[in-house]
C-alpha positions in Angstrom: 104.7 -6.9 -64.5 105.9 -3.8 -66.6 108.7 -3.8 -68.5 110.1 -0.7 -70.1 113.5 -0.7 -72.2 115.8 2.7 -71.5 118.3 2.6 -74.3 120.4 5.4 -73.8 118.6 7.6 -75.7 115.3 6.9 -74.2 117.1 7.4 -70.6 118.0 10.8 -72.2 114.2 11.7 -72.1 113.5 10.6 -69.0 112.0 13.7 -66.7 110.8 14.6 -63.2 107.5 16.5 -62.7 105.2 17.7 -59.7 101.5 17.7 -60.1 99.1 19.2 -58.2 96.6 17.6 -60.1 97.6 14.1 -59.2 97.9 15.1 -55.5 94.5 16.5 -56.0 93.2 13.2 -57.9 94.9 10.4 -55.3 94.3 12.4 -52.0 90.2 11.2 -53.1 91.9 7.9 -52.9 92.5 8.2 -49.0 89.3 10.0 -48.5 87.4 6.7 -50.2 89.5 4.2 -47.8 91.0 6.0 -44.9 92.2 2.4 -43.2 94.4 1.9 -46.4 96.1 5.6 -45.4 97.0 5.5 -41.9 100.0 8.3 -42.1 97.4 10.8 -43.7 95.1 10.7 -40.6 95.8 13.8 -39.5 94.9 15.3 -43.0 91.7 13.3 -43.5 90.7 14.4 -39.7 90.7 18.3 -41.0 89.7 17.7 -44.6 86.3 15.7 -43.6 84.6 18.1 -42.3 85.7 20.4 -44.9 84.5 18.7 -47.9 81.4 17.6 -46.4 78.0 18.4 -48.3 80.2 19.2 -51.1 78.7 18.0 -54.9 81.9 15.9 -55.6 79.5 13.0 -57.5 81.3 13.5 -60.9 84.8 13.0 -59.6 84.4 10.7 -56.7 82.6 8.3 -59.3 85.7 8.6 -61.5 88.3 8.2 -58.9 87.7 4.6 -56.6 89.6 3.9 -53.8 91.5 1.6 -56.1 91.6 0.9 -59.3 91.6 2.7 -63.0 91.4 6.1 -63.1 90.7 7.3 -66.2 93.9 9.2 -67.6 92.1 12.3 -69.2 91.2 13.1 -65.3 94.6 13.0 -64.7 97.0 13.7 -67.6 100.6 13.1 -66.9 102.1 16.8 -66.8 103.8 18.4 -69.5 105.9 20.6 -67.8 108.0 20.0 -64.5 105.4 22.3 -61.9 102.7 23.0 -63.8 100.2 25.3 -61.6 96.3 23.8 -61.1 95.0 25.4 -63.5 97.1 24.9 -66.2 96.5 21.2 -65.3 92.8 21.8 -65.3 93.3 23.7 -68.7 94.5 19.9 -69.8 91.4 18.1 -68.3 88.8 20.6 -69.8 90.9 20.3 -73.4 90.2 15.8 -73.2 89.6 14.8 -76.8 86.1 13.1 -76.5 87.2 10.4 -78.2 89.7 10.1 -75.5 87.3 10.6 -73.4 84.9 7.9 -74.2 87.4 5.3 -74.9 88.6 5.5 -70.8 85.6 5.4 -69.6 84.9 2.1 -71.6 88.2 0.8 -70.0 87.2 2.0 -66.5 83.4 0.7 -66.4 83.2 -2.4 -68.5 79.6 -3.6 -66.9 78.3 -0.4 -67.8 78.5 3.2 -67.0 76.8 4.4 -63.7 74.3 7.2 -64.0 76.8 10.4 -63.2 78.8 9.2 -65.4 77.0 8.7 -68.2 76.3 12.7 -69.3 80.1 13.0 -69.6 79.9 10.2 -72.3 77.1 11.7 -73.8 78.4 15.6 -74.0 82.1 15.7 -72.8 82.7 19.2 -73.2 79.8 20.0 -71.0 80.3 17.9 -68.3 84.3 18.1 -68.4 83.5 21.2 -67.2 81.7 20.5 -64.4 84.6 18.3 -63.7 87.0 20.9 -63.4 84.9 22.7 -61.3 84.8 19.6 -58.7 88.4 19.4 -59.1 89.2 23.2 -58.3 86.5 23.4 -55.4 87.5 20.2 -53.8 91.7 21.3 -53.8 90.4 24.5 -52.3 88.7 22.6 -49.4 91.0 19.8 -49.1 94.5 21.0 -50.2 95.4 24.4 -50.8 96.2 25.1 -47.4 99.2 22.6 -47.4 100.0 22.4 -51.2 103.0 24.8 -50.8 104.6 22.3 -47.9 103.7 19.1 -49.9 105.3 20.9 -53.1 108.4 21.4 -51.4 108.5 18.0 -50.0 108.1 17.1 -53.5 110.9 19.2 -54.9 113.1 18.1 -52.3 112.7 14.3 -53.6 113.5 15.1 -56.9 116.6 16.9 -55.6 117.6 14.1 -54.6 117.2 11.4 -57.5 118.9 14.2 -59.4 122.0 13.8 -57.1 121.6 10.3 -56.7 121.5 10.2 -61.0 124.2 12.5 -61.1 126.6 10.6 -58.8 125.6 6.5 -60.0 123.6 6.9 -62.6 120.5 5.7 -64.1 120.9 2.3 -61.4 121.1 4.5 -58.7 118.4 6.4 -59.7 116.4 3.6 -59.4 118.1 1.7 -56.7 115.3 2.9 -54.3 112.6 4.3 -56.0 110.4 1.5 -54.9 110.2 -1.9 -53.8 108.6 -3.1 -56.8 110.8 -1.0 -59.0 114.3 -3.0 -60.3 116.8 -1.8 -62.7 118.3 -4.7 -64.5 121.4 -5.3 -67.2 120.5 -4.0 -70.8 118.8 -1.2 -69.3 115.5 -3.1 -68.7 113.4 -1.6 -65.6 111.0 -4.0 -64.6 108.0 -2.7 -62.6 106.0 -5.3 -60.3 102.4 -4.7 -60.7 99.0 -6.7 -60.5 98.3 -6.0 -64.4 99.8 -6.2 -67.9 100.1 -3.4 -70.5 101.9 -2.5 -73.5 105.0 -0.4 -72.2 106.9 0.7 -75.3 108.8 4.2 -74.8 108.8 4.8 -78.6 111.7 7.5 -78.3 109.4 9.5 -75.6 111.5 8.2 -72.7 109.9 7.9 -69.0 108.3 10.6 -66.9 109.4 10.2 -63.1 106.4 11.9 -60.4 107.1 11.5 -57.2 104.0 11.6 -55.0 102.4 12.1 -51.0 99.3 10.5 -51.2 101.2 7.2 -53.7 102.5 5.4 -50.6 102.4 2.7 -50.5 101.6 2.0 -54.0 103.7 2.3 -57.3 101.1 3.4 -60.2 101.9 3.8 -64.0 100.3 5.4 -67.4 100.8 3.5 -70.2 98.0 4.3 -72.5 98.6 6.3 -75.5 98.8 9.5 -76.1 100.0 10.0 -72.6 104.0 10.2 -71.8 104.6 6.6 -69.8 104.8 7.7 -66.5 105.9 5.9 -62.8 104.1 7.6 -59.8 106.2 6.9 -56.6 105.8 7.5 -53.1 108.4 10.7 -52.4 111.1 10.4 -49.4 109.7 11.8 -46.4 105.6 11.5 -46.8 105.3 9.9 -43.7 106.5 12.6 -42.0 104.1 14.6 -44.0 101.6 16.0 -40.9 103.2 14.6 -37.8 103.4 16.9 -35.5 106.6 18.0 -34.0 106.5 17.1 -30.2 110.1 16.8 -29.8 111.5 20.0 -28.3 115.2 19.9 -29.8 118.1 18.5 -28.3 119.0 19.6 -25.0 122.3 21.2 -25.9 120.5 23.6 -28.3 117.4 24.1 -26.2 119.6 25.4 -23.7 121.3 27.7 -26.3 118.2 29.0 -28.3 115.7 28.1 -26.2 113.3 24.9 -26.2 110.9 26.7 -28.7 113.6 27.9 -31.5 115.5 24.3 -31.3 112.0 22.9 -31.5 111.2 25.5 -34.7 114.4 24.4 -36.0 113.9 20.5 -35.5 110.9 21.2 -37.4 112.0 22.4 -40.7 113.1 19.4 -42.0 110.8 20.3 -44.9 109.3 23.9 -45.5 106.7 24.5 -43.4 103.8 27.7 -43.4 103.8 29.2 -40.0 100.6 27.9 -39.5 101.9 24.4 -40.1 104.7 25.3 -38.1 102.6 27.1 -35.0 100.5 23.6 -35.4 103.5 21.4 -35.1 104.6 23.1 -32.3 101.5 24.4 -30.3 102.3 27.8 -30.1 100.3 30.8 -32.1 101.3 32.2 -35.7 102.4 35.3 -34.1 105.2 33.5 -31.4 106.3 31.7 -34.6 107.0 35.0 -36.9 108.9 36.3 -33.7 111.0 33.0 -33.7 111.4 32.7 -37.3 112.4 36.3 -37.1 115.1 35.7 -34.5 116.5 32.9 -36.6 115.9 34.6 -39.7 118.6 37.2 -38.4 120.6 34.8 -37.1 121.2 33.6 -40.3 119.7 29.8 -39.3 116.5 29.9 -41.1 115.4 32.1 -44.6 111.8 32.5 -45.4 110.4 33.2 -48.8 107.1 33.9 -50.5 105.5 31.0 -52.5 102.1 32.5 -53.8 100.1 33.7 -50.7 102.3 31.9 -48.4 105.0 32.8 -46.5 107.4 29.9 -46.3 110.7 29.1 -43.8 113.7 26.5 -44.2 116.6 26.0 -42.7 120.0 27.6 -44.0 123.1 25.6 -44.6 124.1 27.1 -41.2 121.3 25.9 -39.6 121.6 22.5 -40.5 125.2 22.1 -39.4 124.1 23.9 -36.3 121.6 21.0 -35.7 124.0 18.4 -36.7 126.0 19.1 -33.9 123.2 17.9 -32.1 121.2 15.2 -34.3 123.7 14.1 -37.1 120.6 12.1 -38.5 118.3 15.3 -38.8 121.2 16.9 -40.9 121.1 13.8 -42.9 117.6 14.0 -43.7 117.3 17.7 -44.0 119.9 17.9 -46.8 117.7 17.0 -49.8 115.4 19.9 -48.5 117.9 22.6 -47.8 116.5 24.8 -50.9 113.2 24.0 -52.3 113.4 26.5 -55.4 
C-alpha cells in the first residue's frame, strides 16, 4: 500500500502530463507478455514483425514484462506534452550516480551482461539507449502516437471537468480500482510493495496511460516528481476496428460509409486509422471526411505529419440523435488541442 497526504497545498501542485516516452517504455511491456495484453492484439499483430531483428538488447533487458523499471529510463515528465525527444534529452542527461544506484535496485543478484557497460560508462551506453528508444518508437509507435495522444488528452479533459465540478474526490473517484480518496485528504494506493511516499511540497503528478491497463504504477524514488500512471478512459477501444456501419436512421441520411466515419471518431483518428477501421482506401476517406468537413460535422487538423479528423459539436448532437451513449462517450474527446 501507498499512502500519499494532499494537504491543500500539495493538492495545489498536483499536474496532468502525457509522455510519449512512457508509452514508448510500457508498450515493451506487452511486447514481453502479450497474454497479459489481450486489448493491444491488434497492435502487437503489426508491430512484431516490425521490430523484428531489431538490436533492442539494452532496453528490453531494462524494461521486464513486469517489475522495476529503472526511473532514469523513464523519468516522470516535466512538462505536460513533452515531445520524444525532449524526453530522450532527459534519459541521455541521467546523473550516473542515478544511474548506478537503479540499476542496484533493479538487479539485486547481479547485473546481466548488457547491462553491465551502462554501469561501467553511463554516458556511453545511455546513448546507445536513446538510440534503442528512438528506433524502436519509430517501428512500433509513431504511426499511431498522434491517435493515442489524443486519447490521452481527452482523459485529462476529463478529470479536469470531473476536478472542476467535485473536486479533488471526484477526481479520484474513478481513477482506478486500487486508487481511494479518503477523509484528511489521504489517497491510499493498493499495490504489491511498500515505499516511502512523502510529497514534500512537490504535490502529485497524474499520467494517464494506453498500454497501463490494467495496472496502476507509481514513482516514488527521489529526485523524481511522485507520480500515479493510470489506465486512460477509452484504451480498450484503442485499435478495435469499427465494423458497425452507423445507425440506420443516419445511414440512410449520409450514407452507411459517412455514419460509419462518423461512429468512428469517437477519438481522433489518421485516415489511415480511419480507412483501417472502416475497410475502405485513404483516398474514399479524404472524400468522406471532405464531405463532412463541409458539412460542418467533422474538422480536421494537422498534428505534425498527420492529418487528423474529430467530430464537431454538431456532429456529435447529430449522432446523439441516433446513439445517445456515443455522444456520451465522445464528449471528453470533442477537441483534443
Amino acid at each position: 500500500m501507498l499512502t500519499f497526504h494532499l494537504e491543500p497545498d500539495e493538492l495545489a501542485r498536483t499536474r496532468f502530463a502525457c509522455s510519449v516516452l512512457h508509452e514508448t517504455i510500457a508498450s515493451l511491456r506487452a511486447v514481453a507478455d502479450p497474454a497479459a495484453y489481450a486489448m493491444h492484439l491488434p497492435w502487437l499483430r503489426e508491430t512484431t514483425p516490425r521490430i523484428a531483428g531489431m538490436d533492442l538488447a539494452l532496453l528490453r533487458a531494462l524494461v521486464p514484462a513486469e517489475g522495476y523499471v529503472p526511473d532514469f529510463v523513464m523519468p516522470p515528465p516535466d512538462s505536460p506534452m513533452p515531445d520524444l525527444e525532449a524526453e530522450l534529452d532527459r534519459v541521455e542527461a541521467a546523473p550516473p550516480d542515478q544511474v548506478r544506484i537503479e540499476l542496484a535496485e533493479a538487479f539485486p543478484a547481479g547485473l546481466p551482461p548488457v547491462v553491465r557497460a551502462l554501469a561501467d560508462d553511463p554516458p556511453a551506453t545511455l546513448r546507445v539507449l536513446r538510440a534503442q528508444l528512438a528506433a524502436y518508437f519509430a517501428a512500433a509507435l509513431a504511426d499511431h502516437w498522434p491517435a493515442l495522444r489524443a486519447l490521452l488528452q481527452a482523459d485529462i479533459a476529463y478529470r479536469a471537468r470531473r476536478l472542476a465540478e467535485g473536486g479533488a474526490r471526484a477526481l479520484f473517484a474513478d481513477l482506478h480500482p486500487a486508487v481511494r480518496l479518503r477523509d484528511g485528504g489521504r489517497l491510499d494506493v493498493a499495490t504489491r510493495y511498500h515505499a516511502p511516499t512523502a510529497l514534500d511540497g512537490r504535490g502529485l503528478l497524474l499520467m494517464p496511460s494506453v498500454f497501463a491497463w490494467p495496472s496502476i504504477y507509481a514513482v516514488t524514488d527521489a529526485p523524481w516528481q511522485p507520480t500515479l500512471i493510470y489506465a486512460a478512459r477509452g484504451v480498450a477501444t484503442s485499435w478495435e476496428p469499427t465494423s458497425d456501419p452507423g445507425p440506420e436512421a443516419l445511414a440512410r441520411v449520409l450514407g452507411r460509409t459517412r455514419a460509419g466515419l462518423l461512429q468512428a471518431l469517437d477519438v481522433p483518428r489518421t485516415g489511415r486509422a480511419l480507412a483501417d477501421a472502416l475497410g475502405i482506401t485513404p483516398s474514399a476517406v479524404s472524400q468522406h471526411v471532405g464531405a463532412l468537413r463541409d458539412a460542418g460535422l467533422v474538422r480536421t487538423y494537422r498534428d505534425g505529419r498527420h492529418v487528423m479528423s474529430c467530430r464537431t459539436a454538431l456532429g456529435d448532437g447529430l449522432l446523439a440523435g441516433a446513439t445517445p451513449v456515443q455522444a456520451a462517450r465522445s464528449a471528453a474527446a470533442r477537441d483534443p488541442r
